[in-house]
DOKOL-412625 format. One line per field, with one value per residue: x, y, z of N, C-alpha, C in turn; chain; residue in three letters. Coordinates in Angstrom, 2 decimals, padded with zeros to 5 digits. Atoms other than C-alpha are relative to their C-alpha. Layout:
neast = c(X;...)
nnorth = c(Y;...)
nup = c(Z;...)
caeast = c(X;...)
canorth = c(Y;...)
caup = c(Z;...)
ceast = c(X;...)
cnorth = c(Y;...)
cup = c(Z;...)
torza = c(A;...)
titor = c(Ala;...)
***
This chain:
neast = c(-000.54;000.98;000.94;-000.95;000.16;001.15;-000.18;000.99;-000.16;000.71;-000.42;-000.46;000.11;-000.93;-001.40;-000.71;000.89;000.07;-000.81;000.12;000.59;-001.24;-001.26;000.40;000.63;-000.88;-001.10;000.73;000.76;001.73;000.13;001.70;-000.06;001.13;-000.13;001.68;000.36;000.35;-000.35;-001.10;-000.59;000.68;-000.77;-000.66;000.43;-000.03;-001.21;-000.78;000.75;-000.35;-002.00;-000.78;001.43;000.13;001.56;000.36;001.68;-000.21;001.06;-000.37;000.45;-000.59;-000.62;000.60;001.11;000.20;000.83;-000.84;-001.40;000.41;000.61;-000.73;-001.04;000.87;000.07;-000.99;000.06;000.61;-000.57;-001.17;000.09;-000.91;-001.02;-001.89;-000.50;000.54;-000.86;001.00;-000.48;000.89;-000.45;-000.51;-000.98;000.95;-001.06;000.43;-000.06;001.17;000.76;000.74;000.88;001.26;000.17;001.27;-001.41;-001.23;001.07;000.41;-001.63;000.07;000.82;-000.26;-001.48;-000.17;000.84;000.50;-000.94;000.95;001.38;-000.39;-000.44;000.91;000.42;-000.87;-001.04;000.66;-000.25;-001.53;-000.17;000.30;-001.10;-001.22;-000.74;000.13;-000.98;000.81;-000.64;000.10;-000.72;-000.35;-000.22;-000.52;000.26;000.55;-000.76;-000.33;000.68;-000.57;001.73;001.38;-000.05;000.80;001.03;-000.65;-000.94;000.20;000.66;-000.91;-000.19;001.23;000.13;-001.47;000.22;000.95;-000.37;-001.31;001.08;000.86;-001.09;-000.10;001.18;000.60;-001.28;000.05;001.18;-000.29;000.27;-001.21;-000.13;-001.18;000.44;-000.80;-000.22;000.34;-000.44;000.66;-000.07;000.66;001.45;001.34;000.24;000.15;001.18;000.45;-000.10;000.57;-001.17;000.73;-000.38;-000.54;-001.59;-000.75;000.11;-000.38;-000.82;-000.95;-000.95;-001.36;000.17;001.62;-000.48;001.59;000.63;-000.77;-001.12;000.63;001.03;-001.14;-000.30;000.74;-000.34;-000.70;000.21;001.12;-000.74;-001.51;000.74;-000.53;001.29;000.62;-000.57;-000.22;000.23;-001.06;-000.42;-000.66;000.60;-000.38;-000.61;000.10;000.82;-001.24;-001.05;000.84;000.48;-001.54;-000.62;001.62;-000.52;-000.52;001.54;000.50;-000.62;000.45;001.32;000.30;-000.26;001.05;000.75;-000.53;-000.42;001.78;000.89;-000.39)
nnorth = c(001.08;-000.23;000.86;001.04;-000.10;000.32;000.61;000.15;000.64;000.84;001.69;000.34;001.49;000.87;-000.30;-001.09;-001.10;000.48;-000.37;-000.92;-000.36;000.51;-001.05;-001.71;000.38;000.01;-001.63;-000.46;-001.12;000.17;000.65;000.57;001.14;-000.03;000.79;000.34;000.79;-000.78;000.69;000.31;-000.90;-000.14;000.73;-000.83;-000.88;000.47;-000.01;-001.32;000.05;000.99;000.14;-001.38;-001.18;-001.20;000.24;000.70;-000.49;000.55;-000.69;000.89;-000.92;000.24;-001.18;-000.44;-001.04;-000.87;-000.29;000.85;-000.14;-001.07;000.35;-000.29;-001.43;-000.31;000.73;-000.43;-001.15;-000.08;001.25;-000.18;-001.38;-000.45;001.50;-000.36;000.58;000.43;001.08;001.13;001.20;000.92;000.01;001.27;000.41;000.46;000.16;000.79;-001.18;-000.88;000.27;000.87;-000.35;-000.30;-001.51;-000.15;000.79;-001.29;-000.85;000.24;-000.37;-001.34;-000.80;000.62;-000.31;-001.80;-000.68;000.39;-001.36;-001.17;-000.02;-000.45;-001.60;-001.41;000.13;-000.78;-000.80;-001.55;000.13;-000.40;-000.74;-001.39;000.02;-000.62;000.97;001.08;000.85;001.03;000.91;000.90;000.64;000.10;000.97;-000.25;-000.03;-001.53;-000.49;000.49;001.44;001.39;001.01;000.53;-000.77;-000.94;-000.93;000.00;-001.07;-001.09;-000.49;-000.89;-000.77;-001.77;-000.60;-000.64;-001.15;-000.77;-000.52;-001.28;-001.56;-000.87;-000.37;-001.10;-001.02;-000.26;-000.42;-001.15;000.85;000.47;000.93;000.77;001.50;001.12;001.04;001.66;000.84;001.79;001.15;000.69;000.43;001.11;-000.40;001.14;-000.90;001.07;000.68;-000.60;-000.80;000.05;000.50;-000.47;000.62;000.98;000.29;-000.89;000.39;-001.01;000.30;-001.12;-000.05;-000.26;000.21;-000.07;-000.42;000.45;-001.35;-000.97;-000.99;-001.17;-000.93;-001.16;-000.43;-000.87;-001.32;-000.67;-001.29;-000.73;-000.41;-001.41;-000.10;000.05;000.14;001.58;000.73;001.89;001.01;001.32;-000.57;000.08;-000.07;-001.34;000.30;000.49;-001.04;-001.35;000.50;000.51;-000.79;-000.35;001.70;000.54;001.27;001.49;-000.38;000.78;001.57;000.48;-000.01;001.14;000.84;000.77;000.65;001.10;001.04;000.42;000.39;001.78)
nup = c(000.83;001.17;000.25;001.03;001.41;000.63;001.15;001.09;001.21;000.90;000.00;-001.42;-000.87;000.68;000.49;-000.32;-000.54;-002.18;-000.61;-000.43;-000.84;-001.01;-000.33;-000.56;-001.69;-000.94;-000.50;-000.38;000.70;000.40;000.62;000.71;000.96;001.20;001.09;000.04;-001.18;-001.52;-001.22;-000.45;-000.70;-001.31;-000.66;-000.57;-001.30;-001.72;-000.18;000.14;-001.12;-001.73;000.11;-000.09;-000.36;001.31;000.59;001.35;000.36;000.77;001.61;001.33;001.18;001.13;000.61;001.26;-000.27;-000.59;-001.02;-000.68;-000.70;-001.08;-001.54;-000.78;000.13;-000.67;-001.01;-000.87;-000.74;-001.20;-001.43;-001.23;000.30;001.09;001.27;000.01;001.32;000.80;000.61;001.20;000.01;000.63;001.45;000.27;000.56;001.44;000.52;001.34;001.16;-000.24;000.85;-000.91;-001.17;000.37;-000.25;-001.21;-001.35;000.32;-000.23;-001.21;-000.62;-000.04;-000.68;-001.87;-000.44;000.41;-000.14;-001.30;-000.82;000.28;-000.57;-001.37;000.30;000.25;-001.02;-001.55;000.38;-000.32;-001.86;000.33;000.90;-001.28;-001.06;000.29;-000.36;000.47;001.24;001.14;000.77;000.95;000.08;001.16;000.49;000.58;001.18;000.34;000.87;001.04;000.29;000.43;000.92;-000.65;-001.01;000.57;-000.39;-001.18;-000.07;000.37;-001.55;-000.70;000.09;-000.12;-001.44;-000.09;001.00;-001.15;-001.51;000.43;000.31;-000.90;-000.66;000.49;-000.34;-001.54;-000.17;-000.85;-000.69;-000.92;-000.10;000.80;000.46;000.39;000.90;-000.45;001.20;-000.66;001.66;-000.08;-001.39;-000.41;-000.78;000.62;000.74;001.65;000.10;-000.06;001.36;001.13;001.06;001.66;000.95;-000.26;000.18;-001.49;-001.59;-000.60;-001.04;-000.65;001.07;-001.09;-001.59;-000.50;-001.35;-000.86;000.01;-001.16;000.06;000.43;-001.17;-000.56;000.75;000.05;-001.37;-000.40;001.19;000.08;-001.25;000.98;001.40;000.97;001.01;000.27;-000.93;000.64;-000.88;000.17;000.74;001.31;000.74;-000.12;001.13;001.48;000.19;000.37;001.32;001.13;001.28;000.81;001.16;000.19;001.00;-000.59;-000.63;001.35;000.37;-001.32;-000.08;001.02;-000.51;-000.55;-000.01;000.86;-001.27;-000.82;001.08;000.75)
caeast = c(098.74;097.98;095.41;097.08;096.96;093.95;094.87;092.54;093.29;091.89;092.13;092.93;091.43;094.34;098.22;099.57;096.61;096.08;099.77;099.96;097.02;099.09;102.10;100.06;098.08;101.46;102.72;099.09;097.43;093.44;092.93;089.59;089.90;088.31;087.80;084.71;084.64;083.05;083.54;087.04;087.42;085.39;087.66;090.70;089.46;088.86;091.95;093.92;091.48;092.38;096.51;097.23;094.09;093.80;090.44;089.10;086.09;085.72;083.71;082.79;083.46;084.30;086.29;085.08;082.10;082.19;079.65;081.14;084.39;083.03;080.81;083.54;085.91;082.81;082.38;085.99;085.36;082.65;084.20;087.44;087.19;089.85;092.32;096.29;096.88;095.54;097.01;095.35;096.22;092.92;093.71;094.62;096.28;095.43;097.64;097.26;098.52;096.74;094.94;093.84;092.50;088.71;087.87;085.30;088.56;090.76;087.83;087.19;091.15;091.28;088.31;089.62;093.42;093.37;089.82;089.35;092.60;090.95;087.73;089.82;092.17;089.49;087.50;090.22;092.21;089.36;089.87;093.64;093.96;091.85;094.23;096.80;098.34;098.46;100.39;098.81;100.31;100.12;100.91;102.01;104.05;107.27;105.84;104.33;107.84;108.77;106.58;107.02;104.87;101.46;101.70;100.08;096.84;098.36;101.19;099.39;097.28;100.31;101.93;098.77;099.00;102.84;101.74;098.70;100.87;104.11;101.06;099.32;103.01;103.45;100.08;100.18;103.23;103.13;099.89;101.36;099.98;102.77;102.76;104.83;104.25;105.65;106.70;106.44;107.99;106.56;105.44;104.12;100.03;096.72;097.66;099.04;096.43;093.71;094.67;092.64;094.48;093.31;095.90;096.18;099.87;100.74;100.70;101.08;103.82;106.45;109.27;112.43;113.10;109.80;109.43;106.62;103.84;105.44;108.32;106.05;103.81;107.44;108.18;104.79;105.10;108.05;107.00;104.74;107.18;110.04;108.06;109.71;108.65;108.82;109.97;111.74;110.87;114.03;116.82;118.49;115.14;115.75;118.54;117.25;114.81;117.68;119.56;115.88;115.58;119.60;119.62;115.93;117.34;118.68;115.04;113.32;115.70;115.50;111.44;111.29;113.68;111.62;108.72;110.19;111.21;107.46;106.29;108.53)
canorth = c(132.49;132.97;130.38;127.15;127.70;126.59;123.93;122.99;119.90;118.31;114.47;113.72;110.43;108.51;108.44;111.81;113.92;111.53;111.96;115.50;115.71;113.55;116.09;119.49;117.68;116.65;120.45;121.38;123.04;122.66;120.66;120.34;117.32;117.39;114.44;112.21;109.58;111.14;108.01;107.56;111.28;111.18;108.17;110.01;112.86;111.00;109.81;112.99;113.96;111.74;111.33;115.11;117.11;119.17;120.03;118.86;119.25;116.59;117.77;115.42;117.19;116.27;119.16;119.18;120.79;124.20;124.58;121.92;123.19;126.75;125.04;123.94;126.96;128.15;125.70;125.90;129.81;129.32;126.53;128.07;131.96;132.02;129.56;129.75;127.20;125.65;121.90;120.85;117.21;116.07;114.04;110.68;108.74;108.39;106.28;104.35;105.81;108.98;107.17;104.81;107.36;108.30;112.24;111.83;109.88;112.79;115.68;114.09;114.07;117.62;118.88;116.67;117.66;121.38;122.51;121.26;123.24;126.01;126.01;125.89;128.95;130.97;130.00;130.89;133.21;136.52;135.40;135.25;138.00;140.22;138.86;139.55;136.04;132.64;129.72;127.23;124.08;122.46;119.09;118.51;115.84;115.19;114.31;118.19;118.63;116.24;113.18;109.57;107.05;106.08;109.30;111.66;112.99;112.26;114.50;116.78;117.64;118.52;120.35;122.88;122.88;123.47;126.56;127.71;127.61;129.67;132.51;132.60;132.78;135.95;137.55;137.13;139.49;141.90;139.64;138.39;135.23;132.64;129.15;126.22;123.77;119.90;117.84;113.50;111.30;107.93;107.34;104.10;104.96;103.07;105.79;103.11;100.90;102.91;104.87;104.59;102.34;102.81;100.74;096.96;096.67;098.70;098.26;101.27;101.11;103.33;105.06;105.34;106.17;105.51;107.61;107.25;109.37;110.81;112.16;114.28;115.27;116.60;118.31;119.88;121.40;122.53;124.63;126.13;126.81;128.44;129.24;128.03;128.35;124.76;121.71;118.28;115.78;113.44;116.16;114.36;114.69;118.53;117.72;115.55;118.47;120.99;118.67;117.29;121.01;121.71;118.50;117.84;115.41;112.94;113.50;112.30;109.26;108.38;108.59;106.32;103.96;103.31;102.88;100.58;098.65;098.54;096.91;093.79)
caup = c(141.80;138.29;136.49;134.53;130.80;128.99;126.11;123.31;121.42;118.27;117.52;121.22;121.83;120.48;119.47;119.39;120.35;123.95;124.56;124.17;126.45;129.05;128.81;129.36;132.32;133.86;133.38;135.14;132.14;131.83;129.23;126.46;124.47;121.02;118.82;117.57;119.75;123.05;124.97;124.74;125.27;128.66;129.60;129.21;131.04;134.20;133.52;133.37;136.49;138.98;137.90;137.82;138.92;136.24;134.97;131.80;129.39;126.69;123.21;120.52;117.42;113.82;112.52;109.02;110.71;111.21;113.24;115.38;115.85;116.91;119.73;120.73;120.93;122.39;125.09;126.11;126.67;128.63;130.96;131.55;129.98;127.86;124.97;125.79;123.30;120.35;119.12;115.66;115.81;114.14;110.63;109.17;106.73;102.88;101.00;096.94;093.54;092.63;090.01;092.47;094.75;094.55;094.25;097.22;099.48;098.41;098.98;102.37;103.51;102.95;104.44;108.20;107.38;106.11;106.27;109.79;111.09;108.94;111.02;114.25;113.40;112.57;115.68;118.30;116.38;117.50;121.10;120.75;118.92;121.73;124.79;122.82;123.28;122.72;120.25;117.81;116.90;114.00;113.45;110.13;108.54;107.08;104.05;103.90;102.45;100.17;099.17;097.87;095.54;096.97;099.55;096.83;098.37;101.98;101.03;099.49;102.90;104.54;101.92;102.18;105.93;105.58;103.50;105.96;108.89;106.80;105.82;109.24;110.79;108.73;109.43;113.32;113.23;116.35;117.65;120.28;119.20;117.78;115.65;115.15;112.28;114.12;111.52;113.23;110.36;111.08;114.69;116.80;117.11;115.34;112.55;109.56;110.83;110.35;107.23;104.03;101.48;097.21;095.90;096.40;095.72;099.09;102.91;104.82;106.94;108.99;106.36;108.38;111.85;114.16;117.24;120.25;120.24;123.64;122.11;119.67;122.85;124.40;121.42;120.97;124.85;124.36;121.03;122.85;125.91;123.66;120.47;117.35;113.83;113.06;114.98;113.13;114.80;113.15;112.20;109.49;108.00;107.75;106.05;103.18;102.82;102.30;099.79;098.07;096.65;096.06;093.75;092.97;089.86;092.92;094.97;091.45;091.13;094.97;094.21;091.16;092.77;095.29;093.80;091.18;094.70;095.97;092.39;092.42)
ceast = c(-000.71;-000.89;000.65;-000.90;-001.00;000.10;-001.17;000.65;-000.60;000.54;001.01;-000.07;000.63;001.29;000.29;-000.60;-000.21;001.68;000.15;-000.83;000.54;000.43;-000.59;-000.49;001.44;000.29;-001.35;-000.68;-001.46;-000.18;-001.16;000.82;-000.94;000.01;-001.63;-000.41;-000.07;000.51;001.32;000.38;-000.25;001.15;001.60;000.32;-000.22;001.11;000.87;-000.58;000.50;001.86;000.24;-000.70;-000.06;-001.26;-000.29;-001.07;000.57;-001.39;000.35;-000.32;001.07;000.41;-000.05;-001.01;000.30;-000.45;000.18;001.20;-000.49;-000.91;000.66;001.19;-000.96;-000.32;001.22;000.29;-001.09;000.25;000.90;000.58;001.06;000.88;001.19;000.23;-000.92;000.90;-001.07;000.87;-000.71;000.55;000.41;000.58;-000.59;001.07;-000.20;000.78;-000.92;-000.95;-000.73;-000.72;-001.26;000.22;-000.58;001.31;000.77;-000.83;000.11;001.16;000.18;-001.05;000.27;001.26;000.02;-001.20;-000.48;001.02;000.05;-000.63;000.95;000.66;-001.05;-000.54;000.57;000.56;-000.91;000.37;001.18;000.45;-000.30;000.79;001.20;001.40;-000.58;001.00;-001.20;000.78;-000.47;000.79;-000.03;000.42;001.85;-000.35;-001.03;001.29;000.94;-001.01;000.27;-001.81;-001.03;-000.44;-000.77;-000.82;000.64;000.90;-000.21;-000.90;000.80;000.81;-000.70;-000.20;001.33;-000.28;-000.99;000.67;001.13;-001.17;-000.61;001.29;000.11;-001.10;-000.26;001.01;-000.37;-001.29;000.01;-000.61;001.20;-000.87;000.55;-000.74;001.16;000.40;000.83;000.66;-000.71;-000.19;-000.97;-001.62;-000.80;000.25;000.02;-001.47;-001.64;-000.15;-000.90;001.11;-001.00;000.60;000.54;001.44;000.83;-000.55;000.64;000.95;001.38;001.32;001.38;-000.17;-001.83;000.75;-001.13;-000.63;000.32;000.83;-000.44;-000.82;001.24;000.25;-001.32;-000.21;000.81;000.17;-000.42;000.91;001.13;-000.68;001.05;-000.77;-000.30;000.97;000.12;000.18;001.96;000.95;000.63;-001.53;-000.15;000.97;-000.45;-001.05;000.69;000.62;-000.95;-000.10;001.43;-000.38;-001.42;000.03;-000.22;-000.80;-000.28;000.42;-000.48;-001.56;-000.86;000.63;-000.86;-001.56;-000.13;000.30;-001.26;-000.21;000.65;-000.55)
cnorth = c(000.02;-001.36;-000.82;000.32;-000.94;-000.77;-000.85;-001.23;-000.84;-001.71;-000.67;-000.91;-001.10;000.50;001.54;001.05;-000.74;000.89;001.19;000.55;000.16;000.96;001.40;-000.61;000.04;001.61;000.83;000.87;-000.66;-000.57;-000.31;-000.73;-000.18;-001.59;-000.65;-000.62;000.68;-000.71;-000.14;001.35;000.02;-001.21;000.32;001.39;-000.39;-000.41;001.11;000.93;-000.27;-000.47;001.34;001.28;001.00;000.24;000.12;000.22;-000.86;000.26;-001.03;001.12;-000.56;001.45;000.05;000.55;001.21;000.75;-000.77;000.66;001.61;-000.15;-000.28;000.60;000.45;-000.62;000.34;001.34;000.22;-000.53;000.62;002.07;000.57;-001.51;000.67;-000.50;-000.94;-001.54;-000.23;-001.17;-000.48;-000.44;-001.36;-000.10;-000.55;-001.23;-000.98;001.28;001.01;-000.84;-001.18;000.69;000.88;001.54;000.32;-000.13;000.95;001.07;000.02;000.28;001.57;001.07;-000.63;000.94;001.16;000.48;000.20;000.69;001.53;000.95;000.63;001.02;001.14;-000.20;000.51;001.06;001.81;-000.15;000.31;001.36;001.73;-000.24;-000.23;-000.99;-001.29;-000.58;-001.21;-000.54;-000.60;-001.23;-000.43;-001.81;-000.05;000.11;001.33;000.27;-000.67;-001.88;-000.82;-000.56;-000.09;001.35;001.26;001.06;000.07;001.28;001.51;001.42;000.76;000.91;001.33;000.06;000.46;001.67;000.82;000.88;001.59;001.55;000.35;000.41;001.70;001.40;000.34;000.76;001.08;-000.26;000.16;-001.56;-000.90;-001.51;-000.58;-001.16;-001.48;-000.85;-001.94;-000.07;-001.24;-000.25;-001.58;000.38;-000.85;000.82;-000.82;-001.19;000.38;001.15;-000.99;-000.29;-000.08;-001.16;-001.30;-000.52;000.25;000.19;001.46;-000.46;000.95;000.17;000.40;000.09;000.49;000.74;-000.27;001.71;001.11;000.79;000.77;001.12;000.94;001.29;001.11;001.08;000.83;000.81;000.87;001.02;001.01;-000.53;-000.37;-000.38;-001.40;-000.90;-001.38;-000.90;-001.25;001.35;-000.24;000.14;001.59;-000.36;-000.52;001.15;000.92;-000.70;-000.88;001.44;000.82;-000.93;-000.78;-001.27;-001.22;-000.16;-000.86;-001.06;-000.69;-000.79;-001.23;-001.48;-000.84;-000.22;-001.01;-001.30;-001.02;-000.83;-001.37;-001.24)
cup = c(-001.36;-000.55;-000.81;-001.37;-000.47;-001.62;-000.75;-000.97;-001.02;-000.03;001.50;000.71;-000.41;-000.06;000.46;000.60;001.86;000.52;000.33;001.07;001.12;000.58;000.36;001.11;000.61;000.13;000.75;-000.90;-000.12;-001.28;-000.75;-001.34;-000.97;-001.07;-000.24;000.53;001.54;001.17;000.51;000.62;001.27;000.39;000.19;000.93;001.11;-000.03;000.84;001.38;001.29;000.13;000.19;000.66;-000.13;-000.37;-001.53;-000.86;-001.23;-000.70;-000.85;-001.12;-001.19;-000.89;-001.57;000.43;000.59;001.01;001.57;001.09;000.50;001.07;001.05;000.73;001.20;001.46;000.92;000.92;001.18;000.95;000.69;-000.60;-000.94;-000.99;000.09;-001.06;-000.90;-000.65;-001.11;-000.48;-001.25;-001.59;-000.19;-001.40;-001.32;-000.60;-001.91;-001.14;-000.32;-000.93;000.34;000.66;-000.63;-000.09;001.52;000.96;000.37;000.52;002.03;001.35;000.36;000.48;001.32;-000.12;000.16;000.31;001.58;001.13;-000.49;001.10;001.45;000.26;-000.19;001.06;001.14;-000.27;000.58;001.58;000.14;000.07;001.35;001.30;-000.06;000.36;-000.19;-001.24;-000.51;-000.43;-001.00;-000.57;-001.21;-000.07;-000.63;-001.47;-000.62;-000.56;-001.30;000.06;-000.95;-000.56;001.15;001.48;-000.27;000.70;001.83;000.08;-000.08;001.46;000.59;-000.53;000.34;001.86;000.30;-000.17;000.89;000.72;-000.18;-000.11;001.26;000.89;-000.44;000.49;001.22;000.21;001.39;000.71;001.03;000.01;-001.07;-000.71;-000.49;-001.00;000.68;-001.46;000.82;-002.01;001.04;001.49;000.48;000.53;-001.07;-001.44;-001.46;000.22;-000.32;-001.27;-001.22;-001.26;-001.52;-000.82;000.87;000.70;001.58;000.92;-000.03;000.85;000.43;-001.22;000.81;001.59;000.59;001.06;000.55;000.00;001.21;-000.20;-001.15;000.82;000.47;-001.24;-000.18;001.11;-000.36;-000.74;000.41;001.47;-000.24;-001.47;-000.98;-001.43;-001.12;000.96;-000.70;000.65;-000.35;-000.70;-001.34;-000.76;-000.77;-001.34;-001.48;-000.31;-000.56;-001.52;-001.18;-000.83;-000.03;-001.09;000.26;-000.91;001.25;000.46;-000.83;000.26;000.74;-000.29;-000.75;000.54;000.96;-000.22;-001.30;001.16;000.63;-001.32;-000.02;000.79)
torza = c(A;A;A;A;A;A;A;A;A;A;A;A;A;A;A;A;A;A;A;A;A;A;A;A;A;A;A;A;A;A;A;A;A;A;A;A;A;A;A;A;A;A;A;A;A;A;A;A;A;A;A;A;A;A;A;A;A;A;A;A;A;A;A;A;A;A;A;A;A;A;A;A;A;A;A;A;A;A;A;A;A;A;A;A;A;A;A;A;A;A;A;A;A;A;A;A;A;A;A;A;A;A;A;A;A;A;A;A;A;A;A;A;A;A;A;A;A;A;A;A;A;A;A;A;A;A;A;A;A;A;A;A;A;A;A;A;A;A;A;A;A;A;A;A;A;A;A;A;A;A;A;A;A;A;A;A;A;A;A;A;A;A;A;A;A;A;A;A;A;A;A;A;A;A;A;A;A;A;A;A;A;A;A;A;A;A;A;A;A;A;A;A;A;A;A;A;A;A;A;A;A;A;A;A;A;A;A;A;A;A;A;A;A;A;A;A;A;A;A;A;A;A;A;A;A;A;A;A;A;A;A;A;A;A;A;A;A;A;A;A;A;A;A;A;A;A;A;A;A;A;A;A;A;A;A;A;A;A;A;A;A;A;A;A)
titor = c(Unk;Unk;Unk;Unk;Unk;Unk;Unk;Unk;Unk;Unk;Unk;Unk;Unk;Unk;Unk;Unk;Unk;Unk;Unk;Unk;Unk;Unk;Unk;Unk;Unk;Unk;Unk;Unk;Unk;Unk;Unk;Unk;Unk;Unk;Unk;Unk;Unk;Unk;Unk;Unk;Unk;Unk;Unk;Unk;Unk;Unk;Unk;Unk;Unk;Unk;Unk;Unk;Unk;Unk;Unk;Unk;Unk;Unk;Unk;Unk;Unk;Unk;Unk;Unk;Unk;Unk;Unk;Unk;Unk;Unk;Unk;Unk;Unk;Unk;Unk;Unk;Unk;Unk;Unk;Unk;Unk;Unk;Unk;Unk;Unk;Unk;Unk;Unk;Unk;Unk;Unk;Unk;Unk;Unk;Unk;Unk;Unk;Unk;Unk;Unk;Unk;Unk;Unk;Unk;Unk;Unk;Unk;Unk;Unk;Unk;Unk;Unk;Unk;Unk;Unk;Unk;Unk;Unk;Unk;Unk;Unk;Unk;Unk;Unk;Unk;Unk;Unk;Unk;Unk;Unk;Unk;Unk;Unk;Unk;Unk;Unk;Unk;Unk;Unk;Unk;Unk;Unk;Unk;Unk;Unk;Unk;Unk;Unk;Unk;Unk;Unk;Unk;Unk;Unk;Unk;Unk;Unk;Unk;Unk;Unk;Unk;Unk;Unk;Unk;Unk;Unk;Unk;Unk;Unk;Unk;Unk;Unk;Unk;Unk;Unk;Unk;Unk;Unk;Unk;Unk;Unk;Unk;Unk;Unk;Unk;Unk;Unk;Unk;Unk;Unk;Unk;Unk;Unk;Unk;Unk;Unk;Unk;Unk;Unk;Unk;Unk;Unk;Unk;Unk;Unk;Unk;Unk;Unk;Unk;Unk;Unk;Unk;Unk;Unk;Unk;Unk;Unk;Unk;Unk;Unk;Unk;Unk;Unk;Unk;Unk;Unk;Unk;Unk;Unk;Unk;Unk;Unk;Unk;Unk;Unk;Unk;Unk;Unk;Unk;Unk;Unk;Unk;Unk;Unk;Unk;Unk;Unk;Unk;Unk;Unk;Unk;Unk;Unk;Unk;Unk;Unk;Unk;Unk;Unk;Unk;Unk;Unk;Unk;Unk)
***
């Protein structure tokens, strides 16, 4: 009987990173839960334990550290001898005009969002690479493809992880290792609560259709189950994507409109 797949995820003790945990335990995959809070991870691990009896290994690690995130790459190989899959969840929520937002606030975003799914690609990608298998998710954003007022440095995170994932897609050609960039538009988790606000004027809050962090966890299995090279969480959002860079003019308008809307 061969050995259940060996999943690795970042930002796991919460919203979209717990659920996904959830969904690989139910499908019996081994499971190492990465985030900074240790305790909550250890409390979903007995969780996930004693509901599915799966085995588990919970790592506190802040993925702006390098050294961090290869301990625990490292850890996972020693626990369970190899990495099937890779989820980089870890990342939060900026939001204020840019001229509201600090350099340091902005600096700091981008070394959790992008530098920190950096760290973890390069960390698994030699392992990978030698068993000649494996997938890496990345969970993105919609707003990695077209962004709105006060979304600036937020947006900008996920454009450059949009852009990562399209270049390491290219480079793993004949690997045997695959990756899917997710793209969540607003979902129900602590994520607006919890985001870093710059500018007074504006409340974070969900921009069209919400979904539950469950139906990103399905979505992230099932990238990983039939590889695809990205996954839209809301398809008409696809669409306005297609018809923001036919008719970029009406995009613009759209952009100003609403944030002529937010100011009154």
């Amino acid at each position: 009987m061969p050995a259940p797949p060996v999943v690795v995820i970042t930002g796991a003790s919460a919203g979209i990173g717990r659920a996904t945990a959830v969904r690989f335990a139910r499908e019996g995959a081994a499971v190492v839960l990465a985030a900074r809070s240790r305790e909550r991870l250890q409390r979903l691990a007995r969780r996930l334990e004693e509901r599915f009896g799966v085995e588990t290994l919970a790592i506190a690690c802040d993925v702006r550290d390098r050294e961090q995130v290869d301990a625990l790459v490292g850890a996972a190989l020693a626990s369970f001898g190899r990495i099937d899959v890779l989820v980089n969840n870890a990342g939060y929520g900026l939001y204020g005009r840019m001229e509201d937002t600090p350099d340091e606030a902005f600096r700091d975003l981008l070394e959790t969002n992008v530098l920190g799914v950096h760290h973890a690609v390069r960390a698994v990608l030699p392992h990978m690479r030698r068993q000649a298998s494996g997938h890496i998710v990345n969970v993105g954003s919609v707003v990695g493809k077209r962004s709105w007022p006060y979304h600036g440095a937020y947006a900008a995170s996920k454009f450059a992880l949009t852009g990562l994932t399209q270049a390491l897609r290219g480079e793993l050609a004949g690997s045997g290792v695959s990756v899917t960039l997710v793209l969540p538009a607003s979902t129900e988790t602590e994520f607006f609560a919890n985001a870093r606000t710059y500018s007074s004027e504006y409340t974070p809050a969900p921009l069209g259709p919400v979904q539950t962090p469950g139906q990103v966890a399905r979505a992230i299995v099932r990238s990983v189950q039939r590889p695809s090279p990205e996954v839209h969480m809301q398809p008409l959002m696809r669409i306005a994507h297609v018809l923001a860079e036919v008719f970029p003019g009406l995009t613009a308008w759209a952009s100003e409109l609403h944030y002529r809307w937010l100011q009154r």
